[in-house]
ROLUM-690191 format. One record per residue (C-alpha): x negated, y negated, z negated; residue number from 1. Coordinates in nm, 4 decimals, always signed. Example, Ala and Ser with C-alpha at 12.3 -4.5 7.8 and 13.67 -1.06 7.14 Angstrom:
2
((-1.2300,+0.4500,-0.7800),1),
((-1.3670,+0.1060,-0.7140),2),
END
This chain:
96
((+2.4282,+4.0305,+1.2107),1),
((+2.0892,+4.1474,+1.3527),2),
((+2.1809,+3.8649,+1.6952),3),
((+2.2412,+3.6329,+1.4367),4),
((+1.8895,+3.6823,+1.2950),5),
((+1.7076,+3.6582,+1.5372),6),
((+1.8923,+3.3576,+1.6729),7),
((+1.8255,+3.1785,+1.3644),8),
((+1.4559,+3.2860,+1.3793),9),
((+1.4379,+3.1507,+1.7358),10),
((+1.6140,+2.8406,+1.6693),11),
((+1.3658,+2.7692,+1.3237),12),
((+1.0699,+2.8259,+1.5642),13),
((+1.2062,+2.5810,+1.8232),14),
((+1.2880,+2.3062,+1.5644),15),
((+0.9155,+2.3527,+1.3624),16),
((+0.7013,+2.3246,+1.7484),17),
((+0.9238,+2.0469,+1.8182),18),
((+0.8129,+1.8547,+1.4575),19),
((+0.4456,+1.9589,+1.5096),20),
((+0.4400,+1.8272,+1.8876),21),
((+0.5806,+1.4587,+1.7436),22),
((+0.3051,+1.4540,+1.5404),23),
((+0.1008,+1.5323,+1.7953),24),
((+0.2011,+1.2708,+2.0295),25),
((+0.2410,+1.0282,+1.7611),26),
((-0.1308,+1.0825,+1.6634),27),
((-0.2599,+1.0524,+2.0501),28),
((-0.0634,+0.7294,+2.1008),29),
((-0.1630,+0.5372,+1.7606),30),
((-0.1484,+0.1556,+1.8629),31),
((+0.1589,+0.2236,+2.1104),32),
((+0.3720,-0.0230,+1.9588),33),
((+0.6673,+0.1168,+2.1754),34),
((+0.6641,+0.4909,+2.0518),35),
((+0.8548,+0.5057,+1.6744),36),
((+0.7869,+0.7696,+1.4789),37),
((+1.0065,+0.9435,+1.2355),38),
((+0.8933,+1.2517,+1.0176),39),
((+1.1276,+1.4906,+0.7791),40),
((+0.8914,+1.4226,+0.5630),41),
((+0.8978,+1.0797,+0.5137),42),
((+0.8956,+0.9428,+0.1360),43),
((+1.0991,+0.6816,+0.0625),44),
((+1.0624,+0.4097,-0.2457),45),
((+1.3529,+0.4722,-0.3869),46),
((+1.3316,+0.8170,-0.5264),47),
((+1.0436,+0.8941,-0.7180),48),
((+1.0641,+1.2507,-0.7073),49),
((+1.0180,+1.3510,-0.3309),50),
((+0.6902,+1.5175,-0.3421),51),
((+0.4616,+1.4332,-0.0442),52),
((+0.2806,+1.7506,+0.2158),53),
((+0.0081,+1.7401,+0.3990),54),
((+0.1690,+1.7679,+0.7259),55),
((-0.0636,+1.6463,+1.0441),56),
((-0.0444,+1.3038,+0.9865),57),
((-0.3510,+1.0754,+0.9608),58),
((-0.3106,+0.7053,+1.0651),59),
((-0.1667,+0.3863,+0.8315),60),
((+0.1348,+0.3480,+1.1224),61),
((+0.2604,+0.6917,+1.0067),62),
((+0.2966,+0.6432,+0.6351),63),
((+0.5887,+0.4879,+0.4791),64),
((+0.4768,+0.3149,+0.1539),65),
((+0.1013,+0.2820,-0.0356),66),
((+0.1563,+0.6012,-0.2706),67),
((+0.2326,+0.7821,+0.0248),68),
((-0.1155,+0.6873,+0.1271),69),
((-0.2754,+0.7297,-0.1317),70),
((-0.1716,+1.0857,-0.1721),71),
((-0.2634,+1.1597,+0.1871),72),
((-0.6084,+1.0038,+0.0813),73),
((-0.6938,+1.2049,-0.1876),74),
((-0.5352,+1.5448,-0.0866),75),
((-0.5373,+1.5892,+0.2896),76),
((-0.8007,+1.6212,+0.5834),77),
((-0.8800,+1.4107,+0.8452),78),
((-0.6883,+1.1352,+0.7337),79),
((-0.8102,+0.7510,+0.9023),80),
((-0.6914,+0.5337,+0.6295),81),
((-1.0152,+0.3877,+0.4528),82),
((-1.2046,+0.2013,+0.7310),83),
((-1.4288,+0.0472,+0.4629),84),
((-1.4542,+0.3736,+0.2427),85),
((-1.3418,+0.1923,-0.0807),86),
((-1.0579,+0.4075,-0.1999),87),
((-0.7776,+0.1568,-0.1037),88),
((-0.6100,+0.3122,+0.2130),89),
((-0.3932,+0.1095,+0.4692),90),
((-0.5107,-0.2226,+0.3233),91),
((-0.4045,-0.4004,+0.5915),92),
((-0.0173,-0.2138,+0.5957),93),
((+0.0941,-0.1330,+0.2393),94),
((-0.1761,-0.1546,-0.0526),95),
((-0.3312,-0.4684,+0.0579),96),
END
């Protein structure tokens, strides 16, 4: 039981450094129109209660609808959504 723990603990760790290095490639090759991102936690329009996270990601090309935005706007750091600083993220993407 106490192999099994540890494996489990090992294998969480792997799969959570793998997620946050994505993001972190995703981030340093914004404009890459080759490189698709996909994130676990990824809202879709369908189901209004997924709850969004602040989880590392900051550009329009990584959001999946204009509430998802939004939320990312007004509740996480560091985001690059408002060029013009009006309040109205990814404009050009999904709340334009």
């Amino acid at each position: 039981m106490k192999r099994f723990l540890v494996l489990a603990i090992i294998g969480f760790a792997a799969w959570k450094g793998y997620g946050e290095y994505q993001l972190h490639r995703a981030a340093a090759n914004v404009g890459d129109e080759t490189i698709e991102v996909v994130s676990p936690a990824v809202e879709t329009r369908s189901d209004p209660t997924i709850q969004y996270r602040c989880d590392g990601r900051t550009y329009c090309s990584q959001m999946t609808s204009c509430a998802e935005a939004n939320y990312f706007l007004q509740n996480c750091p560091g985001v690059k959504m408002d060029g013009n600083h009006d309040g109205v993220p990814c404009e050009r993407q999904w709340c334009g």
